[in-house]
N, C-alpha and C positions, 0 to 999 in steps of 0.2 A: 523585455518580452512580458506581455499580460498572457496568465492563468488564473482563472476562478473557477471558484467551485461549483460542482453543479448539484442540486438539489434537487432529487427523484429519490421514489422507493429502492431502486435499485441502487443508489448510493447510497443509504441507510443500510441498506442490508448489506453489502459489499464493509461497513466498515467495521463489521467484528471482527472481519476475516483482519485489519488492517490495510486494508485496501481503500484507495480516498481515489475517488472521481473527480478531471478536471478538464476543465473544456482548455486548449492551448490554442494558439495561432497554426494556423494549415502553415506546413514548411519546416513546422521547429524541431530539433531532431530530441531523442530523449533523454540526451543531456542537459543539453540548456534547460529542458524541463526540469529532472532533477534539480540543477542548479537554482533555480529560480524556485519553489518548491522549499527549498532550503531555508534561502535566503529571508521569501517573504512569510514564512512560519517557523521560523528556528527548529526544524526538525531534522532528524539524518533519514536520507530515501535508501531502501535499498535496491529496489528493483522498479521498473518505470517499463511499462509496455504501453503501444498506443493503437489506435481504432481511427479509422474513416469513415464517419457517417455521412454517407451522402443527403446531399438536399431533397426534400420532396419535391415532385412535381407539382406546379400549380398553375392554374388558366388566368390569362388575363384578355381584355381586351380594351380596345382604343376607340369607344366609341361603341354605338347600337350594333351596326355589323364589320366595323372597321378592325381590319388586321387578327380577326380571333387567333388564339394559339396559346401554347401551352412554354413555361420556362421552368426552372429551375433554383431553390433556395441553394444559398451559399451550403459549401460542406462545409464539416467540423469534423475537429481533428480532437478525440477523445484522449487522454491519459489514465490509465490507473496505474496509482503510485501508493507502493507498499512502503511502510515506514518500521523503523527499525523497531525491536521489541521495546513497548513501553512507553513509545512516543505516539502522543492526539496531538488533533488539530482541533482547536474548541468550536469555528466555525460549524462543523457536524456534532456538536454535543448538544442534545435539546434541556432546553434549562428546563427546572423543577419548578412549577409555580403551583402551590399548595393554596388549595380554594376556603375559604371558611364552609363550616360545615351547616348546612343548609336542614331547616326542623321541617320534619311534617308536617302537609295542612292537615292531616289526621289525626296527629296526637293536639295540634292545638285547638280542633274542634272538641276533640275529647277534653279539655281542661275547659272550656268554655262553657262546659254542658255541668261539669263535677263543681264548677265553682256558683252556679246558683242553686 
């Protein structure tokens, strides 16, 4: 069974609580989930609830005035999976990348001026 992560604000913010968002296959129940969850992150789940987002609506058509009408995107079958105290999944951890520190063009016009 494929689960991945899904990456929005609301999974960010959801992950202080311990709570990790995963998009599952429609059908899986929340064990498998669990299990899998486990498996593909060495982590222990403790509790696993799941959501049904249904598809938007969207228009297509076949042609200038052929067949107009309106269908429907695939649903998703949401997860949030609490993980037991103590345990990340690094996926949701944003790396630190520390920028070199960048000088004023104000203090270097000031040194440009000081030195003739």
């Amino acid at each position: 069974m494929i689960v991945r992560p899904m990456v929005s604000e609301k999974a960010y913010a959801e992950e202080a609580k311990r709570i990790y968002m995963f998009v599952a296959e429609n059908g899986a129940s929340k064990q498998e989930i669990a299990k899998t969850v486990e498996k593909q992150y060495g982590v222990t789940v403790t509790d696993v609830r799941t959501a049904v987002r249904k598809g938007k609506k969207t228009k297509f058509s076949r042609g200038k005035h052929a067949y107009p009408g309106t269908t429907f995107r695939a649903d998703k079958l949401i997860a949030y999976v609490t993980l037991k105290e103590g345990d990340k999944i690094k996926i949701f951890e944003e790396e630190q990348v520390e920028e070199p520190a960048k000088e004023d063009k104000k203090s270097k016009k000031s040194d440009k001026k000081g030195d003739k």
